[in-house]
C-alpha positions in Angstrom: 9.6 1.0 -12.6 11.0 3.1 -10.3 7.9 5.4 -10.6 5.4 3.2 -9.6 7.5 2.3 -6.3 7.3 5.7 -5.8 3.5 5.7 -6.6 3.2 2.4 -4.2 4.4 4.1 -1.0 2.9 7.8 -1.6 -0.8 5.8 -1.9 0.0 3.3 0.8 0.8 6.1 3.7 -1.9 8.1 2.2 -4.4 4.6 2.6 -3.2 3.8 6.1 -3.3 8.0 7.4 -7.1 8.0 5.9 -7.9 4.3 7.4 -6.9 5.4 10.8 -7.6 9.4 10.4 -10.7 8.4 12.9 -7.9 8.8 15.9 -7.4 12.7 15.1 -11.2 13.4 14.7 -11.2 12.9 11.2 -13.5 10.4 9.2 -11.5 9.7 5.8 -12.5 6.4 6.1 -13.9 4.4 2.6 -13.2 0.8 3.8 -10.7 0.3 0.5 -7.5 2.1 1.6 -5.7 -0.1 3.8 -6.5 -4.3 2.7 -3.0 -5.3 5.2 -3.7 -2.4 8.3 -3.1 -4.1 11.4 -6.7 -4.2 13.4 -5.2 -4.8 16.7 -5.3 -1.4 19.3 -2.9 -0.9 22.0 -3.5 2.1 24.7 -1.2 5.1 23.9 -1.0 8.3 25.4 -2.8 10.0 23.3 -5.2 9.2 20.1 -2.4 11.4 18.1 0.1 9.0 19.2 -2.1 6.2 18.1 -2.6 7.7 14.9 1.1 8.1 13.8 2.2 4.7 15.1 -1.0 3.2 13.4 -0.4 5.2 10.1 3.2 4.3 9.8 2.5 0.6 10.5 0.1 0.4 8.1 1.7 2.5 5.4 4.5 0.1 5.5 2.4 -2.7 5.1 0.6 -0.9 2.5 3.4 -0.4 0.6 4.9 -3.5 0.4 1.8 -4.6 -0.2 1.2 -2.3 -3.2 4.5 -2.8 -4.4 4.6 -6.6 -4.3 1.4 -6.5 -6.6 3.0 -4.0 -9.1 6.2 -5.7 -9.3 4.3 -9.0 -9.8 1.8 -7.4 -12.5 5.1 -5.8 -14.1 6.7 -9.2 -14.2 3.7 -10.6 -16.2 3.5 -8.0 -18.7 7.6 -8.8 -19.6 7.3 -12.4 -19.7 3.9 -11.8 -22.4 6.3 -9.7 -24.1 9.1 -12.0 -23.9 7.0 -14.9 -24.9 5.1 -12.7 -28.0 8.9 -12.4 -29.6 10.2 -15.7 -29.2 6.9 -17.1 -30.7 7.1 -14.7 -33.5 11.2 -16.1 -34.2 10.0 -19.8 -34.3 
């Protein structure tokens, strides 16, 4: 379980740094990496600045986001297995 936490936050910073790598002159964009990145732009100093803030917003998000659905998915495959062994006691 506590592998595919890990897996949930290293692909949800990596989804949000590549949804908004357009701020550091980079075009990493796909249009699947970040479903819960925030959309609304503030003015920063800089387009770096706007590009951290942005990429650690979203990579939060992301992750909880990520997690929530592997923790949920996780949940369903123990309660089939749960239910598959008291079926097979009655």
């Amino acid at each position: 379980m506590r592998k595919w936490i890990i897996l949930s936050v290293i692909l949800g910073f990596i989804g949000a740094a590549a949804f908004y790598s357009p701020h550091i002159g980079i075009n990493g964009q796909l249009g699947i990496e970040c479903p819960p990145c925030p959309h609304v732009m503030a003015l920063w100093r800089s387009q770096t600045e706007a590009f951290v803030r942005l990429t650690l917003a979203g990579g939060v998000l992301n992750t909880i986001f990520f997690g929530s659905l592997i923790v949920l998915a996780m949940g369903f495959v123990q309660a089939f297995k749960w239910a598959m062994r008291a079926g097979r006691r009655q």
